[in-house]
C-alpha positions as CSV (number, residue, x, y, z in Angstrom):
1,X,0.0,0.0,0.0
2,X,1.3,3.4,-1.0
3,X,-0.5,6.7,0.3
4,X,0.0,10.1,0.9
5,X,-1.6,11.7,3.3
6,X,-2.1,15.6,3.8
7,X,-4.1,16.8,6.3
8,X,-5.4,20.1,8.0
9,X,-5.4,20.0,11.8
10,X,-9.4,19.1,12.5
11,X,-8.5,16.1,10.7
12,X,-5.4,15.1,11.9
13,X,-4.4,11.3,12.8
14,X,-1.7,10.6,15.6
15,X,1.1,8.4,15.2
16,X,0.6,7.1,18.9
17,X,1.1,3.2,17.9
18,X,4.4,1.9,19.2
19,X,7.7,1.1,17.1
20,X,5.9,-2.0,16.0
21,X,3.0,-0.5,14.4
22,X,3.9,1.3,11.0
23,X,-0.4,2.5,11.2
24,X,-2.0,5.7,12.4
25,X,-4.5,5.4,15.0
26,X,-7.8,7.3,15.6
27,X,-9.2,8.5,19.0
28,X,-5.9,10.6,20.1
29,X,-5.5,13.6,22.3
30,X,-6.9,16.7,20.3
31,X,-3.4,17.9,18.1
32,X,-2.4,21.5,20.0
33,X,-4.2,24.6,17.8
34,X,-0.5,26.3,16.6
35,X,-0.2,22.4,14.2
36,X,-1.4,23.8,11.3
37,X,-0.7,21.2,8.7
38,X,0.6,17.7,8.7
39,X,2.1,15.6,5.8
40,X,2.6,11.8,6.5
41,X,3.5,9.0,4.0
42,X,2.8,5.6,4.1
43,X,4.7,2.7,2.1
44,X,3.8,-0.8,3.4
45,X,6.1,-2.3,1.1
46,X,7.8,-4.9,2.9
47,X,11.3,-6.1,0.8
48,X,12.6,-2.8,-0.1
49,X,13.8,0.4,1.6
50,X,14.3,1.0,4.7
51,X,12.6,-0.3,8.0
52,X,10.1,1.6,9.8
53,X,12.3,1.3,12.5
54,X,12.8,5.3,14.0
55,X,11.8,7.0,10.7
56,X,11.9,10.5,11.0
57,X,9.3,13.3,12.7
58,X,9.9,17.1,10.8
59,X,8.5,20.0,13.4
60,X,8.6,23.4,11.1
61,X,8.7,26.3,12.8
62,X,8.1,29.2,10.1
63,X,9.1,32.8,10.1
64,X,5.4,33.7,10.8
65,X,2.2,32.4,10.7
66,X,0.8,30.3,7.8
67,X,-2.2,28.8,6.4
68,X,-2.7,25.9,5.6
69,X,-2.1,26.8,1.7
70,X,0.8,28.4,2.5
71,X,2.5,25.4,4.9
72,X,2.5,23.1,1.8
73,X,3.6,26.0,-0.4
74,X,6.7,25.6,2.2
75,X,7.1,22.2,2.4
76,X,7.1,22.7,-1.6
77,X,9.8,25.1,-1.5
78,X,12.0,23.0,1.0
79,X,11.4,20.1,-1.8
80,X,11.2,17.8,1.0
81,X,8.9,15.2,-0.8
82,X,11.3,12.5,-1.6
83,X,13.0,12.6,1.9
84,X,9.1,12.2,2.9
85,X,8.5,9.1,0.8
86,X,11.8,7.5,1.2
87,X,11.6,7.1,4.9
88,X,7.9,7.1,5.9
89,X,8.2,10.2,7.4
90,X,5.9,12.9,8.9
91,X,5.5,16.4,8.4
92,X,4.4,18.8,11.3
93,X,4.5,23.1,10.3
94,X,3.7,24.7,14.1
95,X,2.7,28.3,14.0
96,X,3.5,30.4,16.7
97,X,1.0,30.1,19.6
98,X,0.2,33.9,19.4
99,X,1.0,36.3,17.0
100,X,4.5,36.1,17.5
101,X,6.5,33.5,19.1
102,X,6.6,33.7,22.8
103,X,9.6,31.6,24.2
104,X,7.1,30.3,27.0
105,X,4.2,29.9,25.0
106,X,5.8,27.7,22.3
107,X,7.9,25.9,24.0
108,X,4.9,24.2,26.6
109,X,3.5,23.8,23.0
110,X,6.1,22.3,21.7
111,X,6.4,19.9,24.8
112,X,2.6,18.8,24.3
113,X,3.8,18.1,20.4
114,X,6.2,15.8,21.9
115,X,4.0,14.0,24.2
116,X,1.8,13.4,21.2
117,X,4.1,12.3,18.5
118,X,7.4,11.9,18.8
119,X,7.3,8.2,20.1
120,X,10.1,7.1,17.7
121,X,12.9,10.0,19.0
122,X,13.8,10.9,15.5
123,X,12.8,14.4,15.5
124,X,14.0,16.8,13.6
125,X,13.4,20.2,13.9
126,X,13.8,23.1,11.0
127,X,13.3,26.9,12.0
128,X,13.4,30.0,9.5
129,X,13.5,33.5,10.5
130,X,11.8,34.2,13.8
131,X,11.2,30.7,13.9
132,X,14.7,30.2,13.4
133,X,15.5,32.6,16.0
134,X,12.9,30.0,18.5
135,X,14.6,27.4,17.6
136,X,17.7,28.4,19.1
137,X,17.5,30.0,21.7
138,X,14.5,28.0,23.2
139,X,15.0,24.1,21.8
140,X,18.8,24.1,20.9
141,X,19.9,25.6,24.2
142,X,17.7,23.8,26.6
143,X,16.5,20.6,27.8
144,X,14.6,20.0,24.5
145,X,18.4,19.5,22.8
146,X,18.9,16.1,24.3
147,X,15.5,15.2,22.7
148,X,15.7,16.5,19.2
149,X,18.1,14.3,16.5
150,X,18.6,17.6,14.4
151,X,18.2,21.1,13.7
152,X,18.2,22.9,10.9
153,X,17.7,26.8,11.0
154,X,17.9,29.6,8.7
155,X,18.3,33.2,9.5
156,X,17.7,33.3,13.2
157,X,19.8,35.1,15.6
158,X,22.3,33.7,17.8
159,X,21.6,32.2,21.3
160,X,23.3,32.2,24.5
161,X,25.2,28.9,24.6
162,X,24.6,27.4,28.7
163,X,27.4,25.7,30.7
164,X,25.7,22.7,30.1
165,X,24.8,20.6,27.6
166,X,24.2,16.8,26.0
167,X,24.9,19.0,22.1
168,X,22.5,18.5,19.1
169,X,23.8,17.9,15.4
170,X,23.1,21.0,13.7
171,X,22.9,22.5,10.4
172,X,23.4,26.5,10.3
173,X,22.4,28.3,7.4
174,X,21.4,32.0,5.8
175,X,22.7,35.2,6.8
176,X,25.0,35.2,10.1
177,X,25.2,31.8,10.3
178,X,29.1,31.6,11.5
179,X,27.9,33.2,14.3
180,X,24.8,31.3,15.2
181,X,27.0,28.4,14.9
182,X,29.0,29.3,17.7
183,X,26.8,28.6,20.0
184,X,26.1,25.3,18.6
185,X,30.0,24.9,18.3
186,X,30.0,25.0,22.1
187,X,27.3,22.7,23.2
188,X,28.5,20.0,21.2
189,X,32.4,20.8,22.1
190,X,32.5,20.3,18.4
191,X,35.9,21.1,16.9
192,X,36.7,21.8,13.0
193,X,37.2,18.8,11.0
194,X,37.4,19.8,7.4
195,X,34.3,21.6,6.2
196,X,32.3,21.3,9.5
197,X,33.0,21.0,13.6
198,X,32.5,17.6,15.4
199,X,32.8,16.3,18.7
200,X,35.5,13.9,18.5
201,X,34.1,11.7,21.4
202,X,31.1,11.5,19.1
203,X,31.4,12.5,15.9
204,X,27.6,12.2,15.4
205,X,27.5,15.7,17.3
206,X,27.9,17.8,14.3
207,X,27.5,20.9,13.3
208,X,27.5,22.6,9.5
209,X,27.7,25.9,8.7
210,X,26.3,27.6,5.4
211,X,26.5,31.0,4.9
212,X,25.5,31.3,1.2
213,X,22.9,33.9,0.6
214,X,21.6,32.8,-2.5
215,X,21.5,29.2,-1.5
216,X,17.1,28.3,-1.7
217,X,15.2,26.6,1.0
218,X,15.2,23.4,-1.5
219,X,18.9,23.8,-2.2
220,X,19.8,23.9,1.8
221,X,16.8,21.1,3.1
222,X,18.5,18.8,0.4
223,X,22.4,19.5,1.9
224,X,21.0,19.5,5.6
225,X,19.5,16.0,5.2
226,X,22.7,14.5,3.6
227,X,25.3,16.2,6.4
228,X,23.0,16.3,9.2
229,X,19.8,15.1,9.3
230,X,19.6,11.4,7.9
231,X,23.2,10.3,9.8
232,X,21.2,9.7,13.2
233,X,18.2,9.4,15.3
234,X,17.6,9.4,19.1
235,X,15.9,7.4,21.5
236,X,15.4,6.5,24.8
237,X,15.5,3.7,26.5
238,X,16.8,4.2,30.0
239,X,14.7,3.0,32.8
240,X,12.1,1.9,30.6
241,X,11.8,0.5,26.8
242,X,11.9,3.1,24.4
243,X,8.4,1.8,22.4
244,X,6.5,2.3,25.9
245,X,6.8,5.8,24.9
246,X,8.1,8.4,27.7
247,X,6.6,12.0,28.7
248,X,9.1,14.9,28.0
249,X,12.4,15.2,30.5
250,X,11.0,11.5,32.1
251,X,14.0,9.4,31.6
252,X,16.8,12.4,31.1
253,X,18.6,12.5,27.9
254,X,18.1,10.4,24.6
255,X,20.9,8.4,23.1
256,X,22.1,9.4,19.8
257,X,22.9,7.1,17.8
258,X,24.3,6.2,14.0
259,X,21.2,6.0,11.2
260,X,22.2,2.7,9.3
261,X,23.0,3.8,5.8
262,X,24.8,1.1,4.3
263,X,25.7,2.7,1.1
264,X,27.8,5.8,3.2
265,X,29.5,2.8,4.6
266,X,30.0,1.3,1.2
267,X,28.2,-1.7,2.0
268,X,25.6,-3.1,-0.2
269,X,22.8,-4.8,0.5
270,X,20.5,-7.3,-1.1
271,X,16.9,-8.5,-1.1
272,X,16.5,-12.3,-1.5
273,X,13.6,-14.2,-2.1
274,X,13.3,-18.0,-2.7
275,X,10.5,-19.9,-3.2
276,X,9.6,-23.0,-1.8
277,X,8.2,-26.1,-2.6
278,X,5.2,-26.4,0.2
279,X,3.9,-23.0,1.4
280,X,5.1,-19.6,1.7
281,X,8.6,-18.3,0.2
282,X,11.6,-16.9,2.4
283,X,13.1,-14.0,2.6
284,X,16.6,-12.5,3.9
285,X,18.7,-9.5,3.4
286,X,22.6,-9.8,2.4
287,X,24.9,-7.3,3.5
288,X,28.6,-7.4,1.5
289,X,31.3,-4.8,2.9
290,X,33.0,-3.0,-0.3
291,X,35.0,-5.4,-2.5
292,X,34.7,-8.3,-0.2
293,X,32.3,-10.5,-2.5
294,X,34.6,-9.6,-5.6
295,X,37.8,-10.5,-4.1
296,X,38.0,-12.2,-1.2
297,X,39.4,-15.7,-1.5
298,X,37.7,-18.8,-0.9
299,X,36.3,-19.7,2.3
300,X,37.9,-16.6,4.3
301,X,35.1,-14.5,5.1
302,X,32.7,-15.2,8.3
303,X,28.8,-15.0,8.5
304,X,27.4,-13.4,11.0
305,X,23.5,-14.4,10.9
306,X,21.1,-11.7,12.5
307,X,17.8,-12.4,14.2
308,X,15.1,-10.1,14.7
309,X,12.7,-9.9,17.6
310,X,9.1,-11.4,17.7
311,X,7.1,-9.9,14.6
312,X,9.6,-6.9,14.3
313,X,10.8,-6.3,10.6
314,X,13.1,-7.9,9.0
315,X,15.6,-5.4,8.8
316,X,15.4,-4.7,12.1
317,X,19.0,-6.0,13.7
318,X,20.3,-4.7,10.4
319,X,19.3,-1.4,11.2
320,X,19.6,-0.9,15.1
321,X,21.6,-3.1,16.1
322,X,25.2,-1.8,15.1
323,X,26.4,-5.0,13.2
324,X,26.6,-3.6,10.0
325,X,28.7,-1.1,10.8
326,X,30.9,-3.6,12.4
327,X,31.3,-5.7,9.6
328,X,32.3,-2.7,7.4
329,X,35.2,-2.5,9.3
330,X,35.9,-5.8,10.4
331,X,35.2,-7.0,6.9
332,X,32.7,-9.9,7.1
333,X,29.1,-10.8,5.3
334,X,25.7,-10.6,7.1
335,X,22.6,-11.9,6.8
336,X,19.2,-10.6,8.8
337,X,16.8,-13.7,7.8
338,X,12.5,-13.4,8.2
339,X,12.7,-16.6,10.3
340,X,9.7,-16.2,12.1
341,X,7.5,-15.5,9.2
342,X,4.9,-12.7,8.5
343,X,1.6,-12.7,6.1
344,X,3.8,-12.8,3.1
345,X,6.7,-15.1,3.9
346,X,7.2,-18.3,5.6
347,X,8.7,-19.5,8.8
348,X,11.7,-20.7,8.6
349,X,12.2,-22.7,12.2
350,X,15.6,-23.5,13.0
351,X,16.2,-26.2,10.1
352,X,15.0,-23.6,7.7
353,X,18.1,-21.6,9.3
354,X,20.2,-24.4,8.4
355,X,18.8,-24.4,5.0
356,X,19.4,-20.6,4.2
357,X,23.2,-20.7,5.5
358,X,24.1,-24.2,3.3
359,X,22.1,-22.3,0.1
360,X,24.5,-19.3,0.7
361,X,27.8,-21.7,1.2
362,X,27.2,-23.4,-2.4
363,X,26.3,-19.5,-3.5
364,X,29.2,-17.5,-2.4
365,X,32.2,-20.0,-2.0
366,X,34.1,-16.9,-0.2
367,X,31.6,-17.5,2.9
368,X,33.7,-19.5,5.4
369,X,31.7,-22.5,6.7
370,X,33.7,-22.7,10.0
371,X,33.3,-19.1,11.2
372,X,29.4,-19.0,11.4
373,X,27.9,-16.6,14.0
374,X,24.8,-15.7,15.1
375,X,22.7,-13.1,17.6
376,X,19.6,-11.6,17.9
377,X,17.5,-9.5,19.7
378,X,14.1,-10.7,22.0
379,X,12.6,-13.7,20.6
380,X,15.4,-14.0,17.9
381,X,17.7,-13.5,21.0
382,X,16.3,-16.8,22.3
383,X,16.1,-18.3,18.5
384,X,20.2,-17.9,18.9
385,X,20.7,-19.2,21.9
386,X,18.5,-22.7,20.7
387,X,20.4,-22.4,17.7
388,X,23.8,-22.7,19.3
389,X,22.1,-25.6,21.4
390,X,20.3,-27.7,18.4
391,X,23.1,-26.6,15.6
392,X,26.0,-26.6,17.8
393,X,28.1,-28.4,14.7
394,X,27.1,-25.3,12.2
395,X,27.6,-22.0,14.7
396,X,31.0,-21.5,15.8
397,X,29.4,-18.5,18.4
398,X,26.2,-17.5,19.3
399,X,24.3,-14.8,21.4
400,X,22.2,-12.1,22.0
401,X,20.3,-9.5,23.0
402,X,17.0,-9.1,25.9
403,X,16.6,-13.2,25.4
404,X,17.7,-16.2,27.2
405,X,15.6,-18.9,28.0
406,X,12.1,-19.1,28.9
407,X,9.8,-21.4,30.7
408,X,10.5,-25.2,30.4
409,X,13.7,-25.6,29.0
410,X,14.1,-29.4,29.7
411,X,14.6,-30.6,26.1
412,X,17.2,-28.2,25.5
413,X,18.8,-29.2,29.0
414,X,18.5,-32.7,27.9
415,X,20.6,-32.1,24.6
416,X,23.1,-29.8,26.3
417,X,23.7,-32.5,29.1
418,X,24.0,-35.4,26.3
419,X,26.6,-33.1,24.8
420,X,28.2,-32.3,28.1
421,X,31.7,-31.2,27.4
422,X,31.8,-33.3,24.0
423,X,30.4,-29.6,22.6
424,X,31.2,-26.6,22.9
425,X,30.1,-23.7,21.5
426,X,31.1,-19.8,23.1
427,X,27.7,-17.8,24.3
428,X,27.4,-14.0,24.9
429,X,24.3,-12.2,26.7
430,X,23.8,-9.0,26.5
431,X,20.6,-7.2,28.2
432,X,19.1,-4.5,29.9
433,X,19.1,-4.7,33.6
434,X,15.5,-2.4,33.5
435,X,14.3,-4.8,31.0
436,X,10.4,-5.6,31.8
437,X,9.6,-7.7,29.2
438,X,12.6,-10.2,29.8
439,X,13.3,-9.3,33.6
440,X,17.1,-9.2,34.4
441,X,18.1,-11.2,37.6
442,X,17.9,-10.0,41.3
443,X,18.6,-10.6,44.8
444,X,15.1,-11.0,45.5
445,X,14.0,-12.6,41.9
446,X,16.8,-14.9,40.1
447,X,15.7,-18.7,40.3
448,X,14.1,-19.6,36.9
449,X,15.4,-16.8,35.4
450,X,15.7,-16.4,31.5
451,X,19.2,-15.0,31.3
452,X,20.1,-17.2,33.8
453,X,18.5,-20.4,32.5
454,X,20.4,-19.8,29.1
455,X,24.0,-18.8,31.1
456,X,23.2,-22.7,32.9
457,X,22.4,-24.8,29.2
458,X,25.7,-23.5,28.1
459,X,27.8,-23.9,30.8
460,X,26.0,-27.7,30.8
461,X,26.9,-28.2,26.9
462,X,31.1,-26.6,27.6
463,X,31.9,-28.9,30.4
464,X,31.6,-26.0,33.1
465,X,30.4,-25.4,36.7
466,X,26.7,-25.0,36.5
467,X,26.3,-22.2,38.3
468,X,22.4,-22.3,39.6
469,X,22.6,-20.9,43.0
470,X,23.6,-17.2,42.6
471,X,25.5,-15.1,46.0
472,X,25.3,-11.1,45.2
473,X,27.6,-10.7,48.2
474,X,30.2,-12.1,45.7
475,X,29.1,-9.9,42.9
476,X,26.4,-7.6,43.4
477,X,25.0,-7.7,39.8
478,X,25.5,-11.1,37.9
479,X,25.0,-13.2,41.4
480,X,28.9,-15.2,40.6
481,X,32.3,-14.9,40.2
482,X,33.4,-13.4,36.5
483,X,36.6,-12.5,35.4
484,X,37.7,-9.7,33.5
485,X,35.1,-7.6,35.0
486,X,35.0,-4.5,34.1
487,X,33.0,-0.9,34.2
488,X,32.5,1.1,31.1
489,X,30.8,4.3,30.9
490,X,29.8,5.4,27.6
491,X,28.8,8.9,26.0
492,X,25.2,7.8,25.4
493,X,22.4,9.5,26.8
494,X,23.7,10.8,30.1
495,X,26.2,8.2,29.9
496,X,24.7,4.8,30.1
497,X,26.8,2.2,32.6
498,X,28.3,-1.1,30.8
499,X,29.4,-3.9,33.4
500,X,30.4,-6.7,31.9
501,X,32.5,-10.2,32.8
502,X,33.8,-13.7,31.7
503,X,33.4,-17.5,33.0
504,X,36.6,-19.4,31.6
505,X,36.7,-23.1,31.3
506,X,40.3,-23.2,32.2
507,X,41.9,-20.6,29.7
508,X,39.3,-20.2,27.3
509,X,36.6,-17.6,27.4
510,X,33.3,-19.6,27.1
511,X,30.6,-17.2,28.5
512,X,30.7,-13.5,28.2
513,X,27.8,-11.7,30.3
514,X,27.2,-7.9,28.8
515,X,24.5,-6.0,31.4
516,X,23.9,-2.3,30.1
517,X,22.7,-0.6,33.5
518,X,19.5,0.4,33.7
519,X,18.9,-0.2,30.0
520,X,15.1,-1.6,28.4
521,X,14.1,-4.2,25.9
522,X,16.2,-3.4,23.2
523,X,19.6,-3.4,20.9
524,X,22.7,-1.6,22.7
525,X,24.4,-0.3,19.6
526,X,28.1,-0.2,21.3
527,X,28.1,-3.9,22.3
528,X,27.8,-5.5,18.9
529,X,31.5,-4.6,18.6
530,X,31.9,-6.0,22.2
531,X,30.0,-9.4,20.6
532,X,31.9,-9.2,17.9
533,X,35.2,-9.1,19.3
534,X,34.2,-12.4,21.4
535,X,33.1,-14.2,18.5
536,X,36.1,-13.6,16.6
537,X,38.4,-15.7,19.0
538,X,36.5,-18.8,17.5
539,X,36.3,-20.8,14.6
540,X,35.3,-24.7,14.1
541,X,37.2,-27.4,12.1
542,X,35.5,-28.2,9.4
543,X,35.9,-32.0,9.6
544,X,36.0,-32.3,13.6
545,X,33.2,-30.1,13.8
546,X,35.5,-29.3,17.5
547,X,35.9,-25.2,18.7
548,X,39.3,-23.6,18.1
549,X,40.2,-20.6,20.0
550,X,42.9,-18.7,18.4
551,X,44.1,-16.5,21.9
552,X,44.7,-17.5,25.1
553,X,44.1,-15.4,28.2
């Protein structure tokens, strides 16, 4: 189904559905007065383009007040249709509350905006003139900065930069804008690199000057989304999961983090669909770094198989989950399969799994049949972890994120404790310690715990100490003793806490245990390099079908 949609404000639809929902829903909160026109596109297409995944939310803030005529004669001038259609986005133009703006005013409306629609955190914002001037002085310098993805303005006047401040990536344009900039120079401690400033901590937290006078609206939109506004997206998922949804300033700062575009990263990616002889076809995505397919010799590049959470799309782990990006610099092939199945494609169960990795061995002799990986997030989370249990003679690693093992786990107890120490296969975990939906362990709340029920099956299948009786007096988070504990803090949001540890079966790393503090149900974008660099220390022999570890501690 494609659609557009344009709508004046008595007949506006709110995006309220969560991440997993791509339709509008009737029966919202009445859309604040100073909304005057809203643009929204729809593409239900399911193999091609991007996911629906944190597509994009435009608040336009105009130099004065509009009609309705004349807020599509802006978004018209800004040429921002194809950037709408590409990425499902939505268009909001927000007059002024009065007749001018009123930095009070328009900014509790601008909060009740938020409420409403920004769900998915990737808002950007785009101010011209007076609204420009709003934009700021109000949003970019304020609490409001650590919500907002991007800004664009044109022609305001500079703000007063505070103390304090989690930055913004901006793009700075019309007349004055080296000075405006300044002020966004500060907040992101941005420093020149080139033809722009950027924090070198986080090089997402950007800022672009243009001070061209004859530059259109169309000419800077189309220059702001390629340098600034379609690199990232925020979202936050501290203390909660960031699909609940969150009330302005509830949970602090939103992360920032990297939009996937796999072409900037010159990775290219393809659509595959087979058909098959009894019901529905099946479909995965392919994900080649630069030259790699063209060149690399036989049987020397690893698969890394990606599994998405319960009915999520397909591209899901492709897109949030920071694996891509990994594997353009580490230099391996990935593949995001639709393994659950959906109304247009089959299951594929784990054999199905099997299937689609021997189909891409004969395909793409480069693939390296004894460095097979896999992860996943939720319910694919949990696929991986069976996977490594079931398949232990095709993955070499496995692991994931928010999923262990639920409920009655006694046949895969049963094969792990046949394969007792005759197997073994490596296992990461990576969660959320504020994760609801697959609660992390606690003093008061640990026996038949997921997480813990998958950290047992593998330390069964290895050969290990089973650890199931946990003592938080000897480690006050995971319950046991790990080694190579260690604390990282990292720049997201304001500066989510990593702890993370190791159970050895005598020198060899078998069980790596990744808890982002205070983190919800979701991918952590930093620790798929943290996976990654795990599941690299392993390879199987092809004919023993035994683990190699290529390090020792």
């Amino acid at each position: 189904m494609r659609k557009i949609v344009r709508l004046a404000v008595v007949a506006l639809l709110s995006l309220t559905a969560m991440v997993q929902s791509a339709v509008a829903q009737q029966g919202a909160p009445a859309t604040p007065k100073n909304v005057i026109y809203t643009e929204r596109w729809m593409d239900m297409a399911q193999e091609q383009g991007r996911s629906y995944n944190f597509t994009p939310t435009f608040f336009i803030y105009p130099d004065s007040k509009l009609t309705e005529d004349g807020a599509k004669a802006l978004i018209a001038e800004l040429a921002m249709d194809s950037v709408i259609k590409e990425n499902n986005a939505t268009v909001y133009v927000l007059n002024p509350v009065g007749d001018k703006y009123d930095n009070k005013a328009d900014f509790d409306a601008f909060v009740e905006m938020f409420n409403m629609v920004a769900r998915s955190g990737n808002l950007k914002v785009i101010g011209i003139g007076s609204g420009a001037t709003f934009v700021n002085s109000v949003l970019a310098m304020g609490e409001a900065a650590s919500h907002i993805a991007g800004i664009l303005t044109i022609g305001g006047k500079q703000a007063k930069a505070p103390a304090e401040s989690y930055g913004v990536p901006a793009y700075v344009a019309g007349k004055g804008a080296t000075k405006v900039a300044k002020s966004y120079i500060a907040i992101n401690k941005a420093v020149a690199e080139g033809d722009l400033y950027a924090n070198p901590e986080e090089p997402l937290l950007r800022v672009v000057v243009n001070e061209k006078a004859d530059a259109s609206l169309a000419e800077v939109f189309a220059d702001a989304w390629v340098k600034v506004f379609r690199r990232n997206y925020r979202f936050n998922n501290y203390k909660h999961t960031q699909y609940e949804g969150a009330k302005f300033g509830q949970y602090g700062a939103y992360e920032l983090e990297p939009y996937l575009i796999h072409e900037d990263l010159g990775v290219t990616r393809e659509v595959v669909i087979t058909e098959q002889r009894n019901g529905l076809p099946w479909l995965w995505y392919e994900y080649w770094p630069e030259g790699l397919k063209e060149k690399a010799a036989e049987k020397s590049v690893p698969v890394m198989v990606l599994l998405h959470g319960n009915t999520n799309d397909p591209r899901t782990q492709a897109e949030t989950s920071g694996f891509i990006q990994v594997a353009a610099k580490e230099r391996f092939f990935v593949v995001e399969m639709e393994w659950q199945g959906s109304r247009n494609y089959g299951a594929m169960g784990n054999d199905g799994v099997e299937q689609v990795l021997y189909q891409l061995f004969n395909k793409y002799p480069q693939l390296d049949p004894s460095r097979v990986y896999a992860e996943g997030l939720s319910a694919g989370s949990m696929t991986a972890t069976n996977l490594g249990v079931r398949k232990s003679y095709l993955f070499t690693a496995v692991g994931g994120h928010s999923g262990g093992v639920m409920g009655n786990n006694a046949s895969m107890w049963a094969d792990a404790t046949q394969k007792r120490g005759a197997v073994e296969v490596p296992y990461c975990s990576v969660l959320g310690t504020a994760d609801m939906v697959v609660p992390f362990i606690t003093p008061a709340r640990w026996k038949g715990n997921g997480y813990l029920n998958a950290w047992n099956i593998y330390q069964q299948m290895n050969g290990m100490p089973v650890i199931d009786e946990l003592d938080f007096e000897v480690d006050p988070i995971f319950g046991f003793e790990l080694q190579d504990r260690k604390q990282i803090v990292t720049n997201k949001g304001g500066g989510l806490v990593v702890e993370m540890g190791t159970q050895y079966k005598g020198n060899v790393p078998m069980i790596q245990i990744i808890a982002v503090m205070d983190y919800g149900h979701w991918n952590f974008q930093p620790t798929a390099q943290m996976m990654w660099d795990f599941f690299k220390q392993y390879s199987r022999d092809p004919e023993t079908k035994k683990l190699i570890y290529h390090g020792d501690k």
